[in-house]
C-alpha positions in Angstrom: 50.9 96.0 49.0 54.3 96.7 50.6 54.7 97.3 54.4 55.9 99.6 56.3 59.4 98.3 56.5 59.7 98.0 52.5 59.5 101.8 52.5 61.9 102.6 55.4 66.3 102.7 54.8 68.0 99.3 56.0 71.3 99.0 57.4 72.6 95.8 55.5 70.4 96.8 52.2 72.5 99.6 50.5 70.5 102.5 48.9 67.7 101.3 50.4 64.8 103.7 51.6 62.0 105.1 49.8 61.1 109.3 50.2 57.7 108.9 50.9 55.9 106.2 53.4 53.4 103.9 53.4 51.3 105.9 55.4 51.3 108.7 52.6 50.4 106.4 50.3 47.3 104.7 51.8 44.9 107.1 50.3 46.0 106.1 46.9 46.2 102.3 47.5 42.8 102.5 48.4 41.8 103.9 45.0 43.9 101.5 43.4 42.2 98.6 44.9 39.1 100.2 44.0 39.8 100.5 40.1 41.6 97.0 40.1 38.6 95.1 41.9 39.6 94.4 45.6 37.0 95.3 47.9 38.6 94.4 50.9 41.9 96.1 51.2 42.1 97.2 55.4 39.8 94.0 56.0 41.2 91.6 58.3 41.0 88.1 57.3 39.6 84.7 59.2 41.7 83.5 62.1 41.8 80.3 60.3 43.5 81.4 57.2 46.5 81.7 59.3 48.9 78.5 59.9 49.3 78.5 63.9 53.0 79.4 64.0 54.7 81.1 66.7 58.0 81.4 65.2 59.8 83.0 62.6 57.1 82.9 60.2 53.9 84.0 59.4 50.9 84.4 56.8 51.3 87.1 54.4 47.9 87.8 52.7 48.5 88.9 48.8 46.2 90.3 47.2 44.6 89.7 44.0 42.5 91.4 41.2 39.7 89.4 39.8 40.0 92.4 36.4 42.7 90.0 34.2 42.2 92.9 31.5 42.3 96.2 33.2 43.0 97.9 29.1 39.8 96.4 28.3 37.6 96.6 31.4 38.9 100.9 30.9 38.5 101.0 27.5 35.2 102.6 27.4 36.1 104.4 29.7 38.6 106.1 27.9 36.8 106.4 24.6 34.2 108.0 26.5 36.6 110.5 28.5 36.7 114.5 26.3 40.2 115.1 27.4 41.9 111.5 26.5 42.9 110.9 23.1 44.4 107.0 22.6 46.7 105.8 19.8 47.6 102.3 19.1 49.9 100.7 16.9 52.0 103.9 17.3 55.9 103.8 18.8 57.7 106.1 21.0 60.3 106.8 19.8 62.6 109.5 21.6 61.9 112.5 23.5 63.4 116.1 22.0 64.2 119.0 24.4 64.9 122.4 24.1 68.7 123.2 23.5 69.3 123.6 27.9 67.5 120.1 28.0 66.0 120.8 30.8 62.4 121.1 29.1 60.7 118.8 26.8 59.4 120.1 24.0 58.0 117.0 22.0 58.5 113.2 21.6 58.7 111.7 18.3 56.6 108.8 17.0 56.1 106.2 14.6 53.3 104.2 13.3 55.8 102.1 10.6 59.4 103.1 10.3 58.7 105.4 7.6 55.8 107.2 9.2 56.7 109.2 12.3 54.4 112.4 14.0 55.2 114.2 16.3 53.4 115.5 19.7 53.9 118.5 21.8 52.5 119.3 25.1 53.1 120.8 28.4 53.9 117.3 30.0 55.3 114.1 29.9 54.8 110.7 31.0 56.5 107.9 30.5 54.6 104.6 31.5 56.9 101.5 29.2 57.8 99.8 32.2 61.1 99.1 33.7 63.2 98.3 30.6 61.7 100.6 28.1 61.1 103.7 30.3 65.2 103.6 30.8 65.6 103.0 27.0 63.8 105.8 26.3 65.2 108.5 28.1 68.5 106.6 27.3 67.8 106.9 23.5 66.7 111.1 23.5 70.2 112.4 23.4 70.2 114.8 21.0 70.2 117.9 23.0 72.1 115.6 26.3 74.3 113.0 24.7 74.0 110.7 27.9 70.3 110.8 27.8 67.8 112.4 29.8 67.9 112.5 33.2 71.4 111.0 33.0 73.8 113.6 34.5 74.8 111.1 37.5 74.7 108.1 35.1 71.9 106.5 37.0 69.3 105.9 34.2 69.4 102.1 33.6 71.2 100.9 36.5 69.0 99.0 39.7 67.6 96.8 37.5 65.9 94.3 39.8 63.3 91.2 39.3 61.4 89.1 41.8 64.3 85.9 41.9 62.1 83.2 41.8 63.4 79.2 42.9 60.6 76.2 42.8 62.3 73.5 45.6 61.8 71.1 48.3 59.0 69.0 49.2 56.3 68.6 51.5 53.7 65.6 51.8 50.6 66.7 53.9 50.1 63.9 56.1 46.3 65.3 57.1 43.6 67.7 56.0 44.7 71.4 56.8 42.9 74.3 54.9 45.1 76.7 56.4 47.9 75.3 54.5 45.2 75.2 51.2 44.8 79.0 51.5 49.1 79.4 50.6 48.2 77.5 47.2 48.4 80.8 44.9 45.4 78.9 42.4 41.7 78.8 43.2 41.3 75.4 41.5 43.9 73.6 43.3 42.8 74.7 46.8 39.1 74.3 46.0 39.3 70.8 47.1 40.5 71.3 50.5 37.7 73.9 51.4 34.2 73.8 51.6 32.6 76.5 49.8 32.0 78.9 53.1 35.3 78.7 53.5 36.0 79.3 49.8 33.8 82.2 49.6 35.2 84.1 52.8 38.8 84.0 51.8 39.5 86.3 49.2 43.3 86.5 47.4 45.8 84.3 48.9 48.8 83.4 51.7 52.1 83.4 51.3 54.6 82.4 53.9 57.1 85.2 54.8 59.8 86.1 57.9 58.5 88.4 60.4 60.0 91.6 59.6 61.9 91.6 63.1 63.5 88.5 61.9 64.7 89.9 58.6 66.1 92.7 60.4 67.9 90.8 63.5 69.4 88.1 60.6 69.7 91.2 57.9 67.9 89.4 55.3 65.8 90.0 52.6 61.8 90.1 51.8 60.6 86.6 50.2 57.3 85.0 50.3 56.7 81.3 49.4 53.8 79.5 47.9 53.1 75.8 48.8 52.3 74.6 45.2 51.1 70.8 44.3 53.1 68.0 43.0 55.1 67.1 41.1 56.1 64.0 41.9 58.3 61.8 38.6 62.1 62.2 38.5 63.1 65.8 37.5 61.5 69.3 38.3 62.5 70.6 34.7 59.6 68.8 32.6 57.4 69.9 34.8 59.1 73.7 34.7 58.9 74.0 30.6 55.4 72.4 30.9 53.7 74.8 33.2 55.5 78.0 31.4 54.8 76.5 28.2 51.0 76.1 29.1 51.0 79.6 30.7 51.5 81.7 27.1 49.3 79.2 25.5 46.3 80.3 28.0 47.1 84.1 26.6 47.1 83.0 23.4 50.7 83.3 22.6 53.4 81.1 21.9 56.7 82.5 23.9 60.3 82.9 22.0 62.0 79.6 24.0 58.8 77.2 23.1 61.3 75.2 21.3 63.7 75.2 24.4 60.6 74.4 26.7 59.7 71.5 23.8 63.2 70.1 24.2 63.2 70.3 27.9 59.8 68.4 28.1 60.9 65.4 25.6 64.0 65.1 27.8 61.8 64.6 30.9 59.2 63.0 30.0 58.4 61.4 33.1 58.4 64.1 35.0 56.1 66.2 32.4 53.5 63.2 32.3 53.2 63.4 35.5 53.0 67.0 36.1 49.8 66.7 33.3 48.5 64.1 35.7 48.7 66.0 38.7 47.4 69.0 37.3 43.9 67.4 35.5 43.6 66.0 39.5 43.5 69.3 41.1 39.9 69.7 40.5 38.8 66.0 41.0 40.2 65.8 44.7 42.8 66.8 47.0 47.0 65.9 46.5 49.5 65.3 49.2 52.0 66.3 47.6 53.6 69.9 47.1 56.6 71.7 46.8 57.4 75.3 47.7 58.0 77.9 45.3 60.0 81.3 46.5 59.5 84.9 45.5 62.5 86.9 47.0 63.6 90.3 47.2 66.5 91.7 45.7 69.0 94.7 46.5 69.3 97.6 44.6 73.0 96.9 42.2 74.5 99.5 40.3 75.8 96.8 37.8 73.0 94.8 37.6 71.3 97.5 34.5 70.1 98.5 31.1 72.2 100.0 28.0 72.0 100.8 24.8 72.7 97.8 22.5 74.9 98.3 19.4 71.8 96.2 17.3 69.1 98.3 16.2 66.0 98.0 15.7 63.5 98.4 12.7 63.1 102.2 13.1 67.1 102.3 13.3 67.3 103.5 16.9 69.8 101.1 19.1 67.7 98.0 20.8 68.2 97.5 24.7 71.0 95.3 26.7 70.1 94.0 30.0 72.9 92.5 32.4 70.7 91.3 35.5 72.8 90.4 38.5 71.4 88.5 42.0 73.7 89.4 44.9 74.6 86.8 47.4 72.3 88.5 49.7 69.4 86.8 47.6 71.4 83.4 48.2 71.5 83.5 52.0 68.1 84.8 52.5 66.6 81.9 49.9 69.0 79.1 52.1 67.6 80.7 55.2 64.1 80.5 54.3 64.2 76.8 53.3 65.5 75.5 56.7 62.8 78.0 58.9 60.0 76.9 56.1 60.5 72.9 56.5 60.9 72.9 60.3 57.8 74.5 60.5 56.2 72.5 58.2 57.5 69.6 60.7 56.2 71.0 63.7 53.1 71.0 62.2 52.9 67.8 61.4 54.2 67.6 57.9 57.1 65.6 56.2 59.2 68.3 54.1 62.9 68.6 53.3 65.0 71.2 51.4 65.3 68.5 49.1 63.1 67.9 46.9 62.1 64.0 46.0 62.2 65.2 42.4 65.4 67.6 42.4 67.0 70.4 45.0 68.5 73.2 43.7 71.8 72.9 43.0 74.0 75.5 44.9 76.7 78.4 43.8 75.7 80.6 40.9 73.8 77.3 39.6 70.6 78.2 41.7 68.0 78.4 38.9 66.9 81.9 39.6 63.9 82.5 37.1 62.2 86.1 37.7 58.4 86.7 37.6 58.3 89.8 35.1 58.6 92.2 37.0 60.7 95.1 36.0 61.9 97.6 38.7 64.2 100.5 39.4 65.6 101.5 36.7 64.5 105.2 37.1 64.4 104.6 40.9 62.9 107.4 43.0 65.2 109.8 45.6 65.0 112.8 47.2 68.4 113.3 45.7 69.5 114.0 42.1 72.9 111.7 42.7 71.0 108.5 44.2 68.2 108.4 42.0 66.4 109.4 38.4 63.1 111.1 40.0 61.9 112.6 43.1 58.9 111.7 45.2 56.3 113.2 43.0 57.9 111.0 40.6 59.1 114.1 38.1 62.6 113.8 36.8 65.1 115.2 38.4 66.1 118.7 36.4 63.6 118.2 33.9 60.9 120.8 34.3 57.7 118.9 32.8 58.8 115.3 32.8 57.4 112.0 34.8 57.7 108.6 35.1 55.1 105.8 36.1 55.9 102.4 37.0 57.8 100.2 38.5 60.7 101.4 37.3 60.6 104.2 39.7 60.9 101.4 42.7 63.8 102.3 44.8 63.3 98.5 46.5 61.2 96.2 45.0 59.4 94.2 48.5 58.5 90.6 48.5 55.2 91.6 46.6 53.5 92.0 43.3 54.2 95.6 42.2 50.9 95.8 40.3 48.9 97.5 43.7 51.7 100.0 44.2 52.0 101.0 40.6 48.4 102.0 40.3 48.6 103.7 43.4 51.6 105.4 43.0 50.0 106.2 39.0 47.1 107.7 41.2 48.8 110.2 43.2 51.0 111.5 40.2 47.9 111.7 38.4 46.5 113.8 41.2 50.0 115.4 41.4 49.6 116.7 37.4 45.8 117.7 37.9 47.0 120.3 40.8 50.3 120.9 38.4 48.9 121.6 35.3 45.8 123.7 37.1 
C-alpha cells in the first residue's frame, strides 16, 4: 500500500503528485484487501517484528496475498455473475471512434488473424497493463492519427519499473527473528521463528528510509529485503538459477532460458552453491545473506513505449520499449547501501557494500533488473497536458473511455502495485456503476 507521501508533489521528483490522496483511497484499499485475502490491513503488527533502529531506517511491513490465482479463485464468480460475459482466446485489437474521436463507438477483436468481431457498448475499459494499454490506444488511429488520448503526445511516455540490484553481504553473528521477518519467503524464515511467532506475523518487512529522510536528502522510495546466501565466487549463477527456477514453478520456460543456461555453466560454483543453500533453508537456519533493493523511479518523458515498425501476426505494428533509470535511482541505491550496513553493524552484524561474492559494479553498469511491474504509461492528472486520464481514471476528452492499472500510476512508490490496482479497479468500478446508472 503506498503512503501518504507517495501520493503528495515532491520538490526534487519532477511531475510528481497524484490528484487524489491516500485518504480518499482507504475505502477502496480495504475492499481490495478483502477480495485479495488480507485480513489485517489497519492492524498493527508485534513490537518485535520491528528491528530496534533509531536512525534513518525503519520496518516497512508489505503486504501479501495468500490468493496466487485471483482469475481462478473469481472464476465462478464470474460465470455465475448475469451481467458479465468472458471471452478467452480473443485479442484486442484497436479501438474505433466516431469521426470527432472523442467517443468510442466499438473495439475490434480477433480470435485468429482471420476471425475478427466486433463489440459496441456504452463504455470502455482498458485493463492490458502498462505496455499494452499504451499500445492500444497508440494503435486506434484511424479517426486520430496520433492515437487516442494523444493530443499532448503523452500516451507511452513514463514508463517506469521497480529497479531492482541484489548486493552486499551480511553474516548474522547471533539469533535475531526480527531480522528473519525482512526475509520476503516463508520457508527461509521458518527456521528462525517458533511457530507463535510464525503464526502472528502475517506478510513481511522490508527495510526503507523514513520518509523525512528521503525528503531532507531528496531521495527516492526503496525497500530492501535481507535474502540468504549465496556464498561461492560470483552472484550471476546464482541470479540465472533462481530466475530460471522461478518460470519453472509456473510451469513455463522464459525466452532467455538459454542465456540463464549459459550464465549457470559459466558459474558453476556459484550456482552449486546457491542449490545448496537453498535445499538448507528448510533444514536449519543460514548466516549468511545479502540484501536485495527495490527502488523507486522518477517519472521520464524519454524513458516510453512506441509503435514498432515489426508487426505482428494480425498485421498491426508490435510495441518498442526504451526504459531509462535516472541518476536519481543511482544516488538513492548508493545511499541506501551505506545507511543499510551501518545499521546492520550497530546491531551487531558484519555487512559491507561489498559483497564476498560480487558488488555491483558502478556507472551505467549497475545491473538494474526490474520486478514486472509496468507503470505510468497512461499516468493520471488533473490536467489534459501532464497526463493521459483524470482522477476517476477516464481519458482525458474521450467521453466513455477508462483505464485500469498500473499504467495510470503517476509515481510508482517503493511498493507492489498489486493492492493499489485493485483498489483503484474498485473505485472506478464504483465510479461506472454511478456513471452508467
Amino acid at each position: 500500500m503506498l503512503d501518504h507521501a507517495d501520493f503528495e508533489p515532491r520538490s526534487w521528483i519532477p511531475m510528481s503528485g497524484w490528484p487524489v490522496d491516500r485518504n480518499s483511497l482507504l475505502p477502496h484499499y480495504e475492499a481490495a484487501a478483502d477480495l485479495l485475502g488480507i485480513d489485517d490491513l489497519q492492524a498493527e503488527w508485534p513490537a518485535s517484528a520491528s528491528l530496534p533502529m533509531t536512525g534513518p531506517l525503519f520496518s516497512e511491513r508489505c503486504f501479501l496475498s495468500p490468493i496466487p490465482d485471483l482469475g481462478a479463485t473469481l472464476r465462478a464468480r464470474l460465470q455465475r455473475a448475469k451481467n458479465v460475459q468472458v471471452f478467452l482466446h480473443a485479442t484486442a485489437l484497436r479501438l474505433d471512434t466516431d469521426s470527432s474521436g472523442r467517443w468510442v463507438r466499438s473495439i475490434e477483436v480477433a480470435s485468429t488473424p482471420n476471425r475478427r468481431f466486433r463489440i459496441q457498448a456504452r463504455s470502455f475499459v482498458l485493463a492490458g497493463g502498462g505496455i499494452e494499454n499504451a499500445r492500444l490506444l497508440l494503435v486506434s488511429n484511424r479517426q486520430t492519427p496520433n492515437g487516442i488520448g494523444n493530443q499532448y503526445d503523452l500516451v507511452g511516455r513514463y514508463f517506469m519499473e521497480h529497479p531492482r540490484v541484489k548486493w552486499g553481504s551480511l553474516q548474522v553473528c547471533h539469533p535475531d527473528t526480527a531480522l528473519a521477518l525482512h526475509v520476503p519467503s516463508i520457508v527461509a524464515r521458518r527456521p528462525y521463528l517458533s511457530e507463535q511467532e510464525h503464526c502472528g506475523v502475517t506478510g513481511a518487512f522490508g527495510l526503507a528510509l523514513r520518509p523525512e529522510i528521503r525528503e531532507s536528502e531528496r531521495l527516492l522510495g526503496s525497500r530492501t529485503w535481507i535474502k540468504p546466501g549465496p556464498c561461492a565466487n560470483d552472484l550471476g549463477g546464482s541470479e540465472a538459477l533462481h530466475y530460471l527456477a522461478f518460470w519453472l514453478r509456473k510451469g513455463r520456460l522464459h525466452r532467455d532460458l538459454i542465456k540463464s543456461g549459459r550464465t549457470i555453466l559459466r558459474h558453476p560454483a556459484a550456482s552449486v552453491a546457491s542449490a545448496i543453500e537453498r535445499l538448507g533453508h528448510s533444514r536449519g537456519r543460514v548466516r549468511h545473506f545479502h540484501f536485495d533493493t527495490i527502488l523507486e523511479q522518477e517519472p521520464d518523458p524519454e524513458s516510453r513505449v512506441t509503435l514498432d515498425t515489426r508487426l505482428d501476426e494480425f498485421n498491426l505494428p508490435r510495441v518498442k520499449l526504451e526504459w531509462r533509470v535516472g541518476p536519481l535511482v543511482r544516488r538513492t541505491l548508493e545511499r541506501v547501501q551505506t545507511i543499510i550496513t551501518d545499521e546492520m553493524r550497530l546491531l551487531g552484524h558484519r555487512s559491507d557494500v561489498r559483497s564476498s561474492t560480487q558488488e555491483p559494479p558502478g556507472g551505467d553498469d549497475i545491473p538494474y533488473r526490474w520486478v514486472r511491474h509496468h507503470m505510468g504509461t497512461t499516468r493520471m492528472s488533473a490536467d489534459p497536458r501532464t497526463g493521459v486520464v483524470d482522477a476517476t481514471c477516464q481519458v482525458h476528452g474521450l467521453g466513455n473511455l477508462f483505464v485500469a492499472g498500473s499504467s495510470v500510476f503517476p509515481t510508482g512508490g517503493n511498493d507492489m502495485p498489486t493492492l493499489t490496482i485493485v483498489a483503484l479497479a474498485i473505485k472506478l468500478g464504483r465510479h461506472l456503476r454511478q456513471w452508467l446508472e
